[in-house]
N, C-alpha and C positions, 0 to 999 in steps of 0.2 A: 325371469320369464320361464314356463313353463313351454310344453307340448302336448298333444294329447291325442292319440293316433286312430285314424278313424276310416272303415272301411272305404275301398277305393271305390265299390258300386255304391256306395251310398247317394242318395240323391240330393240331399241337401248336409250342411253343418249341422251334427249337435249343438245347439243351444246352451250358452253361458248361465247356468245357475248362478245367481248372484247373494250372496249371505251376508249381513255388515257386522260387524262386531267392533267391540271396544275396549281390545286390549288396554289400550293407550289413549282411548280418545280418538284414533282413528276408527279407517275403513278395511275394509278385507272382502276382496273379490275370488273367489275358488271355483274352481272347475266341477263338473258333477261329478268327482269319481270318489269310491270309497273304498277302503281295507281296512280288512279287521270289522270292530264292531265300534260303533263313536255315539255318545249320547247328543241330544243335540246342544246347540251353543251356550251356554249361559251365560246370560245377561252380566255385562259387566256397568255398573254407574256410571254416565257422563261424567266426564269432567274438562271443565274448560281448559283453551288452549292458556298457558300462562308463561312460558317461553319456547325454544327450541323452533325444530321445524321436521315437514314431515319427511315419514321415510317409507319409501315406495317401494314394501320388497314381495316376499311370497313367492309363486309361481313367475310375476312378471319380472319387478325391478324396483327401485326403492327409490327416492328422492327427499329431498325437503324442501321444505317452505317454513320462513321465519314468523316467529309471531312475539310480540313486545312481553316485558313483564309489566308495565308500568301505565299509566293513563296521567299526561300532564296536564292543567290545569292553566290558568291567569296568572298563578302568582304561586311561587315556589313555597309559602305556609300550606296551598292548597293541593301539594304533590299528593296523589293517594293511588293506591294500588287496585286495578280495576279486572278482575280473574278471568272478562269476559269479552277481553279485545283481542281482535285477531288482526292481520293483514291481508285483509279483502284481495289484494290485487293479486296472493300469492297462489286467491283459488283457481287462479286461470291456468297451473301449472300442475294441479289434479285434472283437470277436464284437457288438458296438452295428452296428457297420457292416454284417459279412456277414451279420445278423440283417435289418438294414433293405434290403440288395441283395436277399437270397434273396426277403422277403415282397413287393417292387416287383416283382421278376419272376414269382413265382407268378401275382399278380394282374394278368387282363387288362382292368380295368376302365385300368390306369395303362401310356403307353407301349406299345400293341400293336406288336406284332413288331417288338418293341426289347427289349434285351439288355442288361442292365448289367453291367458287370466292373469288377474295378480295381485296381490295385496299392498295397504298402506299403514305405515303408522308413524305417528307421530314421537320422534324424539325428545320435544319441548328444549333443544338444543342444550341437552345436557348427557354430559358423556356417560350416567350412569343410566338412563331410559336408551342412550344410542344401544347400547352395549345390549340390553336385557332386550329392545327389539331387533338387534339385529339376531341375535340368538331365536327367537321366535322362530326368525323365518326357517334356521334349520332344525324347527321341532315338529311335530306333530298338531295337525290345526286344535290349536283351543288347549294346547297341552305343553307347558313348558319343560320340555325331558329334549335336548338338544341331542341330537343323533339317534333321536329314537320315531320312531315309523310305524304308523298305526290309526287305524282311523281317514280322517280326509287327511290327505299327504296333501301338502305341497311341494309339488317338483322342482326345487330351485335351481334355476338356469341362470340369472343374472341378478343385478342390483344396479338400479340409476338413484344415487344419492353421492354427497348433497350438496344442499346451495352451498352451506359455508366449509371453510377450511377446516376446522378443528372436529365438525359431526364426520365428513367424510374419512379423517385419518381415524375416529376412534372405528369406524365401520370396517376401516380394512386392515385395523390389527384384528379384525377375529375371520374375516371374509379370505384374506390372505393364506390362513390356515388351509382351510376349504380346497384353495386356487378357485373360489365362485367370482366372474367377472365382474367388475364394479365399475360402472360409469357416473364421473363427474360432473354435474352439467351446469354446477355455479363455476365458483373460485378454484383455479387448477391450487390442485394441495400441493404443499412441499414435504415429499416421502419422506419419513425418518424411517431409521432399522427396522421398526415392528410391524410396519407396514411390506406386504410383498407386491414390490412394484409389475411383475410380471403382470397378476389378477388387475391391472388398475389402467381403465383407460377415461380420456380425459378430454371429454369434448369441447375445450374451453382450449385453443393455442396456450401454448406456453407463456406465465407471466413475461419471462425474460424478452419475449417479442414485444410485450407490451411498453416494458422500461426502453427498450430501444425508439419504440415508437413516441414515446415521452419525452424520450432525448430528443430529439428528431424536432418533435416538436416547438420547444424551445430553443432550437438552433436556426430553424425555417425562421420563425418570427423574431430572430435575435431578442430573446426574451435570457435573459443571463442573469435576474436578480429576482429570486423567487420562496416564496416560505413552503411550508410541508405540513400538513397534520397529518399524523395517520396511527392506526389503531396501537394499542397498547398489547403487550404481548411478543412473543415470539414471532408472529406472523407480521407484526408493525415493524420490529427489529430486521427480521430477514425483508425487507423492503428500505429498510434505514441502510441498512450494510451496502445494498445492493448498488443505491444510488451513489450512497458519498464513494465508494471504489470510484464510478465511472463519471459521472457528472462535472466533478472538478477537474477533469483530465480536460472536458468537452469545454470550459472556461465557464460552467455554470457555478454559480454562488447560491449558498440558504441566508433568505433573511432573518428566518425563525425554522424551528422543527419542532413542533409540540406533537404530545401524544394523549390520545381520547384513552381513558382507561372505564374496565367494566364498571356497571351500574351496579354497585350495592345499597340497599334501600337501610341498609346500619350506618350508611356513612353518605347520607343524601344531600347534607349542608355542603361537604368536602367535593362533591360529584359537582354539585353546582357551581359551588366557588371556583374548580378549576378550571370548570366551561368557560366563566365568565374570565377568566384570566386569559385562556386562549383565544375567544372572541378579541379582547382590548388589543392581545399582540397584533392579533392578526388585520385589525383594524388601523391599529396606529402604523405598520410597517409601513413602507414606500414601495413596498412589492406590490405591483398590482396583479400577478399570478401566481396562485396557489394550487399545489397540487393534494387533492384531498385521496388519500389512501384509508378510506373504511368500507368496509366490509356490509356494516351494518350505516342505512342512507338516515334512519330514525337520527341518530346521533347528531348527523352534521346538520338536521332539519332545523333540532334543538338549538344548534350550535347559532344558526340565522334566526332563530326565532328571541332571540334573545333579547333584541332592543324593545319588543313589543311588549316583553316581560316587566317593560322599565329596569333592566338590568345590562351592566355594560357602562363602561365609563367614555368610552370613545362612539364616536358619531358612525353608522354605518357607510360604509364605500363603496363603491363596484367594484368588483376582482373577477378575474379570471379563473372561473375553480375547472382544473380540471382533475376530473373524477375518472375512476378504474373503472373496468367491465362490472366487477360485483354489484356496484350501485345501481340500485334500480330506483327513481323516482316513484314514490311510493308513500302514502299517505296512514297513518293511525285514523280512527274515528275523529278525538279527540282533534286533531292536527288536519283535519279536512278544512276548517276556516283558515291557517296559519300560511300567510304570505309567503310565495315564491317566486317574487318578482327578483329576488335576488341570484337566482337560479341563472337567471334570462345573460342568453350567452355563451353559457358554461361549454368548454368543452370537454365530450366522453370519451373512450375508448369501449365500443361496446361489442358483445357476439357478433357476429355475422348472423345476421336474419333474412330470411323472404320471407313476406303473406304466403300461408299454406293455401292454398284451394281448398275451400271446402268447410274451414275452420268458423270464419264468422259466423256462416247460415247455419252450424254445428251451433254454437252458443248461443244463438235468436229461436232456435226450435227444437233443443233439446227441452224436454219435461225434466227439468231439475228437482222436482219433488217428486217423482215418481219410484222412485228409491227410497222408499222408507228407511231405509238403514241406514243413507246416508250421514255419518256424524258431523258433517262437517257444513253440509250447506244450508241449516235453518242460520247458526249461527253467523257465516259469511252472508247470508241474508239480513237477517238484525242489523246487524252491523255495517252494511254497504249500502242501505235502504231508509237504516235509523229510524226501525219499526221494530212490533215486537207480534207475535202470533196467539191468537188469543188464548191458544192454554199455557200462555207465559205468565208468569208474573207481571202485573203493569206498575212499572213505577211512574212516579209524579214526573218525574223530567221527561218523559217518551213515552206519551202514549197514542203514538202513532199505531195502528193496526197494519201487519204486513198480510197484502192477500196472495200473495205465488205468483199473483200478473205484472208484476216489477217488470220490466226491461231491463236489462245487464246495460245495454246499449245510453241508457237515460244516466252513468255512472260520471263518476267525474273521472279523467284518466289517474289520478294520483289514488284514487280505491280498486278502477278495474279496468284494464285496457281491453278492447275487443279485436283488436291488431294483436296477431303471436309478437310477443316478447321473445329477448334472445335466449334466456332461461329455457321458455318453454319451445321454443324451436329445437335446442338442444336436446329437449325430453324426447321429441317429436323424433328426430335424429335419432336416437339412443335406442328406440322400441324398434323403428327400424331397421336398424344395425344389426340389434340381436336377432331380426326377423331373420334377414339374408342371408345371416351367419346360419342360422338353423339349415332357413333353406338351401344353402352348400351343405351343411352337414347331412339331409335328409340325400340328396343327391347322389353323394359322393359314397351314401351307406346304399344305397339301389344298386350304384354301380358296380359295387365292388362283392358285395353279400355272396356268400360261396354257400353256405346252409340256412336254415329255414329259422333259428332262432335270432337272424339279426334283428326283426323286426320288433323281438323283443328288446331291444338294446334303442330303437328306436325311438320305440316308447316310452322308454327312460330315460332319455339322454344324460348324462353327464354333464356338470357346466365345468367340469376343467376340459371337458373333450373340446370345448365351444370357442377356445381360445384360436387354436390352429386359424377356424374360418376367419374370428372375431381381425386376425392378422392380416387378413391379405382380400376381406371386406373391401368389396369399392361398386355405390351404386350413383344414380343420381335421383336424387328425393323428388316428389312433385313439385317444388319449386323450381327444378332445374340445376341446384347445387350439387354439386359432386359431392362424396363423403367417402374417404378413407384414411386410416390410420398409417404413423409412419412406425419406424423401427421400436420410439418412446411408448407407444401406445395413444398419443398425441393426434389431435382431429390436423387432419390436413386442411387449415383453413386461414384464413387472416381475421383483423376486428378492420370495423368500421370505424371513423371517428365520426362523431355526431353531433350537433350543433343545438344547444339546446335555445326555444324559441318559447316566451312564456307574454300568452295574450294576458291582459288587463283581467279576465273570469277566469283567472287562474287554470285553463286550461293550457295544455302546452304544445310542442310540435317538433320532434325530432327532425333534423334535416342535416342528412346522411352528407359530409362535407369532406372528407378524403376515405382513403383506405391504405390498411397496414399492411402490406403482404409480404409473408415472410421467405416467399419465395425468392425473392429480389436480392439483390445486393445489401448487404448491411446498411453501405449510406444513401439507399432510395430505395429503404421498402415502404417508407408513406410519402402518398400523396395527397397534395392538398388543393384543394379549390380555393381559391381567398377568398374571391369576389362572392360566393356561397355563403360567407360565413357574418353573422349578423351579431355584433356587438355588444356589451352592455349598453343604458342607456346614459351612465355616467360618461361614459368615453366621446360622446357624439357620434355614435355612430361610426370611431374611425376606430381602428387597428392601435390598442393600448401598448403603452411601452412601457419594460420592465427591468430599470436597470439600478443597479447602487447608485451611478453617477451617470449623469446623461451625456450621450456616447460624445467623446472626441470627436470634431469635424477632421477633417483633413487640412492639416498644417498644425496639429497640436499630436503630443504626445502624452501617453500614463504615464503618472508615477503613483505609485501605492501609496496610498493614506496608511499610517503607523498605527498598529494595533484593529485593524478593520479585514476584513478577509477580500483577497485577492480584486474582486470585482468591484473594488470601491477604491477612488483613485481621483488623484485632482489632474486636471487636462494642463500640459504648460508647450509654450512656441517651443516650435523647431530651433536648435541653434545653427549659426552661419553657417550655409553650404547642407544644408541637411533638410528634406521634406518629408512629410507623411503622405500617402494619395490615397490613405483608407481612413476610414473612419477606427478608433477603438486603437491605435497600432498600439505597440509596447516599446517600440523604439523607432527616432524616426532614420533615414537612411541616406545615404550620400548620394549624389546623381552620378553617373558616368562621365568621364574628366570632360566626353566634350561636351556637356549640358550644363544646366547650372540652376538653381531655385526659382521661379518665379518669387512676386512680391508677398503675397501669402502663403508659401511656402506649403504647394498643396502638388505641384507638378515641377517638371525640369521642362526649361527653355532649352534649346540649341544652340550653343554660343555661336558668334557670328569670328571669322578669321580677323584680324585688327594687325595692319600693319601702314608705315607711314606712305602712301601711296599719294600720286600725283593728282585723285582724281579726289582727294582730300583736300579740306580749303586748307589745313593747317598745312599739308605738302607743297599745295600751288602758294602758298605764302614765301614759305623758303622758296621754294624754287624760282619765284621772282625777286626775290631778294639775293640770289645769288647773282642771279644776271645782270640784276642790275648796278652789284657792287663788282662783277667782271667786267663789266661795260665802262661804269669809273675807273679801273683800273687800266683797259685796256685805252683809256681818254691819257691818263697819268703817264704810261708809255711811250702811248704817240708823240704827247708834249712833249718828252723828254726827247726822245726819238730826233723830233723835227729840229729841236735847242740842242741838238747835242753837242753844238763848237760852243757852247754861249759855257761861259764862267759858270756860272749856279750848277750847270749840268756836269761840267769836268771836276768842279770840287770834288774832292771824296770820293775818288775813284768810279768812273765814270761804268765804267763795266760791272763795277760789284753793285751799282743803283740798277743798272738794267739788270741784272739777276736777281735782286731783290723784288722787284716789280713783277718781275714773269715767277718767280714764287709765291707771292701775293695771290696773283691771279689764279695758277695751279690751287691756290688753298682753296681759293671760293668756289671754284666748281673741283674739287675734289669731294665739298661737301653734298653734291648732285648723286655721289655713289651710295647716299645714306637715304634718299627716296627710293622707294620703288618695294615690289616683294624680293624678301633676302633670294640670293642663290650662293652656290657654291662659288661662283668669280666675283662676284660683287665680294661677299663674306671674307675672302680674301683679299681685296684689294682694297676693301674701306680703311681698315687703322693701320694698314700698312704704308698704303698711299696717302693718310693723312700724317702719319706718324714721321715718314722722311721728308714729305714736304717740309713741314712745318721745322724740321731741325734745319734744312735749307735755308729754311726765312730766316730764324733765326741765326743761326750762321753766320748769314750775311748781315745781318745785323750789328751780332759783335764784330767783323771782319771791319765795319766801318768805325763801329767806336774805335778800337783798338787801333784802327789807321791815323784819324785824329789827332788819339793821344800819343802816338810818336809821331807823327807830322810837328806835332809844336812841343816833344822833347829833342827829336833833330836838329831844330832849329838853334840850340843851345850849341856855342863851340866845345868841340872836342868831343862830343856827342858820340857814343857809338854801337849807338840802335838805327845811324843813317842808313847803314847796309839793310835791317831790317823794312823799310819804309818802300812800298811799291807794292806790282801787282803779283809777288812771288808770293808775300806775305797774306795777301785777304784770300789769294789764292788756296793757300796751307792750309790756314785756317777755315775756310768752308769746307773744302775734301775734307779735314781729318775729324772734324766735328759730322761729317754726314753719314759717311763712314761707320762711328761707332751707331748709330743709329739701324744702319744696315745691319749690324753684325747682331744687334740687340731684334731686330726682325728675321733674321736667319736663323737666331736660335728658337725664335718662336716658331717659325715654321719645319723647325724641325722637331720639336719638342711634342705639341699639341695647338695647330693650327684652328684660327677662326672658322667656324661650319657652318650653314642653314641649319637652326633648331626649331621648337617647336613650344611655348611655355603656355601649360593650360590654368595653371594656379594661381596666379601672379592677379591676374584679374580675373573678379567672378561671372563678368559676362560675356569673355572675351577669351579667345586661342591667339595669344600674340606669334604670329612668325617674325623671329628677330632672329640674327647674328649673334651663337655662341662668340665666345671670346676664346675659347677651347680652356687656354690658362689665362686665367683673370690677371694673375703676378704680372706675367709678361705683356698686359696690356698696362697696365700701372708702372711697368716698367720705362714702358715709352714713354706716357707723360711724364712719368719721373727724369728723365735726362733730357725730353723737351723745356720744361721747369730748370732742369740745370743750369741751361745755355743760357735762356731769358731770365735768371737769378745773378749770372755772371755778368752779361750785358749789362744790367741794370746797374750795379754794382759799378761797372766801368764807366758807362754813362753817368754816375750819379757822380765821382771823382774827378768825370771830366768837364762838369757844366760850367765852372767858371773860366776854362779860357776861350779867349776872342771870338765873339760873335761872330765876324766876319767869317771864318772858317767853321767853325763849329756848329756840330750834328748831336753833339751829346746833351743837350737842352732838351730835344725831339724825342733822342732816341730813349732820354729817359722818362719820358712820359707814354712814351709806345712801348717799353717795359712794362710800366707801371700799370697800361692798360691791361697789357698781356698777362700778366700772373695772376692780377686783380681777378681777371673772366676764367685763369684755370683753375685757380683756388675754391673759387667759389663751384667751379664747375661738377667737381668729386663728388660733395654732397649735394647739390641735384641731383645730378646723376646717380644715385643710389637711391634714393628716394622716388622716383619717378621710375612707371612701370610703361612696356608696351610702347606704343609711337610717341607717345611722350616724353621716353629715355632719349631717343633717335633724335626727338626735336632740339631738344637742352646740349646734343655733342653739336648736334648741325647749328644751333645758334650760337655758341661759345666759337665754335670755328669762325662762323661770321663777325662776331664779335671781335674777337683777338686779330684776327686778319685786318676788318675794319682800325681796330685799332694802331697796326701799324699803318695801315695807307694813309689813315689821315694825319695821325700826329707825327709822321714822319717828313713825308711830301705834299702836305696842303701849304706850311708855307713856300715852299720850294714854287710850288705851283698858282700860289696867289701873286709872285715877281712874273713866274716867265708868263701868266695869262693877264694881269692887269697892272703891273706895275713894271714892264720892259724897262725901262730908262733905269731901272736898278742893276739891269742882268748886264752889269758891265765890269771890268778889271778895278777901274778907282773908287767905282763904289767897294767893291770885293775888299780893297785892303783898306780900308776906313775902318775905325773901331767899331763903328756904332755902322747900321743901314739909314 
């Protein structure tokens, strides 16, 4: 952009002389001013646009717009090369410019008696036309001698180019030299060395916001299984590098990564073939989202157009493409029939745009042929209209006549959108920018001017002076958007994501469906609307899923498929005690001791406390069963009790039966200390209080065999175990046998005593409160010397069964052994075996059992004479052999 300094009484603007010339095939806009002496312009020959794009420099600013080399056809025999196609939709970002020139100049609130102009020209997107036009701009108009000044000058202030990466870095290895300002307003470039990043500002955020926002993307929609295409080149590569760093960290997987390579028309079979190769991958993949990194939209257009070609060996799918800001929907001549219902869905990342005011009614009533020099819009005419002007050539395919009364508005959008695109919002932006920068610079030179030659300085500006304002620039544009640069050179701005919507007449409809802003926090600079966003029509309508293996429910875990990358994985059960309560985990995890799995193995239950309580039927079972073999006992007592002069009851020491019975009984409700929730006294007085009972019972037991069998060795003359025989003897013998009992509980209780514990493991649905043993040994010890006793008894009683019924107990007593060891042998491994109130039940029934077992086969006969057969319970029965 230039300036052009004009007095302050003046009453209106000097008027823009407008000149067109054709360096390159473009335009060129200049100011009226002259030096030196300059002949006029000469004609230089049309030539068509045939690649590249334009570059909008001169006085103003520079940009491009792309234009094809190529015209496709039905069928790839019929590829041919057509010199006279352009990209209609890209003229909307030359009239961006002269729209945003004309409205700066009108308005005198911006730049007084200053003047904008500026020139255009076309690259043809080749770094050797970039080079020779960006040099132009600092030559002499019509005159290639760079740095030389003569004739109509162009004041170069700025450069807005260009759309793609590789025109804008060869622009500012020469512009950089200069420090002349250069704005970006397609693809932010990626500086190398030769470039001076200072001169270089970039109204496109930073791509790096955009992979962020990428990511983001497919984390929101848990999309983790996805392919890639993207361009070929260094610019494709630094976009390949970028993702696989971060992607795979985020748990995203590539199903495929192919790469689009340049169009050469020497190697056209090879071009096609490898389309049709990336088509099939990306067809036959299970990814249903793709992210397409090109630059150039032609390409991927081809890339879908492919099944119509009859080429492609897989069936086409719906996917998810989501596309870069670079992509602009956007149509060849040729390619205006070619289907894009494939499109329908896609999601973009695109500039931030508002409708400018001003702009439509600007393109509905501008005279577009009123500029005869224009080079560029008979054939964006031809071509968007697919008409030809009668001092054309008419060929047989098209001989439609174009009369200048076209409506732009009658266009399809994929040739000419009459809504600002974000390209040219950014142009829009960019003319502006330089404007406001001048106008602090004109400001700030008023303010300060100490002599009369500033003015001359004025009117020359310098465009490295123009950096300073270009710095610290910040307005708000007629749409209401703020615009300022950060420290980068970098627009202060976010992208849109955009939702693309494709009717049945191939018209389409962007609808703006979150936003990136990179102001935020790394992990919520985008947001999204869902419910906004409209599907392919493969999907039904709902939210596609994108995964190697379809996500793990909760109660399954991954394990990695062998040779497949990370996100492909077969889903297998939790094992025992272990759940998942997410979807996808990598491992499933333990519940907290007091919880425990439910049955799908998706959550933890709350274990319930389990211990043998009265208000259990299994507790109220024993617990009647105690009572009621206390109740028999305490029946066997009294018998005896009442009979106690009768024969039957004095046998066999009459006192050592009554102690036997009241041990009995102690045993049955000793086993009542084994209901209830454990405590510290219970826990202590259950195996202790069982433990010397029980050596009592027994005791008394052998106290009686042992009486017996010298009762009828005394009876032998000269005998002399007589002194032995009495109540000294069963006496001895139950003290000294209870005793060690004692002493065998006294070292437990000194040792490590029985406690209240707590066991959460043992059972999975269950916190058992049960009674430590503190030391297990010295509980096995008990039984072991209870076992003793009832091993020796038996032993005694079994030696002493054959003598005389009449007196003899060791018939009884040995089958009330036999019961008794029978119930604790077998008792140990129960007991080990069985967890929680169930242990509790097998001691307390073994107690009942063993106890049972001496009452009855001890004293039921005893008790079937004294209750139904009295006339037995006499002396001469007594010494009879037989009853």
């Amino acid at each position: 952009m230039g300036c052009h300094h004009r007095d302050e009484d003046a009453p209106t603007r000097p008027t823009t002389r407008i000149t067109y010339h054709y360096p390159n095939g473009g335009w060129t806009f200049n100011t009226d001013r002259k030096k030196c002496t300059s002949g006029d312009p000469v004609p230089i020959p049309h030539r068509y646009f045939q690649s590249g794009d334009f570059v909008i420099g001169g006085i103003t600013s520079q940009f491009s717009v792309p234009f094809a080399q190529n015209n496709f056809h039905q069928h790839p025999s019929q590829l041919q090369i057509d010199e006279n196609i352009v990209l209609t939709k890209n003229y909307q970002l030359l009239l961006a410019l002269v729209f945003a020139v004309e409205e700066i100049n009108e308005n005198h609130q911006i730049l007084p008696n200053i003047t904008l102009g500026f020139n255009i020209y076309d690259s043809y997107f080749n770094a050797q036309h970039t080079y020779y036009a960006t040099l132009q701009l600092l030559s002499t108009h019509n005159r290639f001698i760079p740095n030389y000044k003569c004739g109509i000058q162009n004041n170069l202030i700025s450069v807005i180019g260009a759309l793609y990466t590789r025109t804008s870095l060869d622009i500012a290895e020469v512009l950089g030299i200069y420090k002349v300002p250069q704005f970006s307003y397609g693809s932010t470039p990626w500086l190398n060395e030769k470039a001076d990043t200072i001169s270089f500002y970039k109204m496109v955020p930073s791509e790096a916001y955009e992979y962020i926002g990428i990511l983001q993307l497919l984390l929101h929609f848990s999309w983790t299984w996805v392919g890639v295409l993207t361009a070929g080149g260094d610019i494709g590569e630094r976009f390949v590098q970028a993702i696989l760093e971060v992607f795979p960290t985020r748990g995203i997987c590539f199903a495929f990564l192919e790469r689009f390579k340049t169009l050469y028309f020497s190697n056209l079979l090879d071009f096609i073939t490898l389309f049709v190769s990336i088509f099939n991958v990306s067809m036959e993949s299970n990814a249903n989202v793709v992210i397409v990194y090109e630059e150039h939209v032609l390409n991927f257009r081809l890339l879908l157009y492919l099944p119509e070609m009859g080429m492609g060996t897989m069936e086409p799918k719906g996917k998810v493409w989501i596309m870069m800001t670079s992509m602009v929907l956007m149509s060849q001549i040729y390619q205006k029939t070619w289907d894009i219902q494939a499109i329908h869905g896609a999601l973009s990342f695109t500039v931030h745009s508002n409708e400018v005011r001003g702009f439509q009614d600007f393109l509905q009533t501008r005279s577009h042929f009123e500029t005869k020099e224009d080079g560029f819009v008979q054939d964006f005419w031809e071509q968007a209209f697919d008409c030809v002007f009668p001092n054309t050539f008419l060929s047989e395919e098209r001989e439609k006549i174009c009369t200048g009364a076209e409506k732009l508005e009658s266009l399809s959008g994929l040739l000419f959108e009459m809504n600002m695109i974000g390209q040219s919002y950014n142009i829009y932006n960019a003319v502006y920018a330089v404007a406001h920068a001048l106008n602090a610079m004109q400001s700030c030179q008023h303010k300060h001017r100490a002599r009369t030659d500033r003015m001359s300085n004025l009117q020359n500006p310098q465009s490295w002076q123009l950096h300073h304002f270009l710095r610290t620039v910040s307005f708000n544009n007629s749409a209401g958007d703020k615009i300022s640069f950060d420290q980068n050179g970098e627009l202060i701005e976010g992208f849109d994501l955009v939702n693309w919507f494709i009717f049945p007449n191939q018209s389409f409809l962007r609808v703006k469906v979150g936003r990136l802003d990179p102001c935020a926090s790394q992990d919520n600079m985008l947001t999204i609307h869902d419910e906004s966003i409209t599907w392919h029509r493969s999907f039904n309508e709902t939210m596609p899923f994108s995964m190697c293996t379809e996500s793990c429910q909760p109660g399954y875990s991954k394990r990695r498929q062998e040779g497949k990358p990370f996100c492909c994985y077969d889903c297998i059960p939790c094992p025992e005690g272990k759940i998942s309560n997410q979807n996808d985990m990598d491992d499933c995890i333990k519940c907290p001791e007091d919880q425990y799995p439910n049955q799908v193995k998706n959550s933890c239950l709350l274990k319930h406390r389990s211990f043998l309580s009265y208000e259990d039927s299994l507790g109220i079972t024993l617990a009647i069963l105690v009572l009621l073999f206390s109740w028999l006992t305490l029946l066997v007592l009294g018998s005896f009790m009442k009979n106690h002069s009768t024969p039957i009851v004095k046998a066999n020491n009459r006192k050592l039966t009554y102690a036997l019975l009241i041990s009995i009984l102690l045993c049955f409700l000793c086993a009542l200390l084994f209901i209830g929730q454990p405590g510290m006294v219970t826990c202590l007085a259950q195996q202790m209080t069982f433990g010397l009972i029980f050596s009592v019972a027994v005791s008394c037991v052998l106290a009686k065999t042992l009486t017996v069998v010298l009762a009828f060795t005394t009876t032998k003359p000269g005998s002399r175990m007589r002194k032995w025989v009495g109540k000294p003897l069963a006496s001895c013998i139950v003290l000294s046998c209870s005793l060690i009992q004692v002493g065998i509980c006294a070292v437990w209780l000194g040792v490590s005593p029985p406690f209240p514990d707590v066991d959460m493991h043992s059972l999975t649905e269950e916190i058992i409160l049960e009674c430590n043993e503190g030391l297990p040994t010295m509980f096995y010890c008990v039984l072991g010397y209870m076992g003793f006793l009832a091993i020796i008894s038996f032993m005694v009683a079994f030696l002493a069964r054959k003598l005389p019924d009449s007196f003899n107990e060791a018939k009884f007593i040995t089958f009330s052994m036999l019961v008794f060891c029978s119930v604790w042998l077998s008792f140990v491994p129960t007991y080990l075996s069985t967890k929680g109130k169930y242990m509790v039940a097998v001691e307390i029934f073994s107690i009942l059992a063993s106890s049972a077992g001496l009452l009855g086969c001890i004293f039921s006969p005893k008790c079937y004479i004294i209750l139904f057969r009295p006339e037995l319970n006499n002396k001469e029965q007594l010494i009879r052999r037989k009853i």
